[in-house]
C-alpha positions as CSV (number, residue, x, y, z in Angstrom):
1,X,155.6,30.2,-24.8
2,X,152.3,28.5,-24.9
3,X,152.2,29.0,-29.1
4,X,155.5,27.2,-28.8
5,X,154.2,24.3,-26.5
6,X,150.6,24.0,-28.5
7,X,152.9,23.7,-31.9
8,X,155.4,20.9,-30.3
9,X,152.3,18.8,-29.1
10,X,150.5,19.1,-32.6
11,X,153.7,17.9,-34.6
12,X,154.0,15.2,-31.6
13,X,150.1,14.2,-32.7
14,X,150.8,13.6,-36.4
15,X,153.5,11.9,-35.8
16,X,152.3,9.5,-33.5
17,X,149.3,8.8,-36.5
18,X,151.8,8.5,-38.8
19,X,153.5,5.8,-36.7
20,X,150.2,4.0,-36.2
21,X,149.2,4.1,-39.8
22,X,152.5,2.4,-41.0
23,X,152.2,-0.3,-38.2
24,X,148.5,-0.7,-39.2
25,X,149.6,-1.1,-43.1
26,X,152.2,-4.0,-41.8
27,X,149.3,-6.1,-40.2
């Protein structure tokens, strides 16, 4: 269950980055 959790939260991590990265690229 916590393998599960830690997995979700890393995916959740890149994906906020990713998100950051393209807005960053915009400005």
């Amino acid at each position: 269950m916590g393998v599960l959790v830690y997995v979700l939260v890393t995916i959740a991590v890149f994906a906020l980055l990713g998100l950051t990265q393209k807005l960053v690229e915009r400005l």
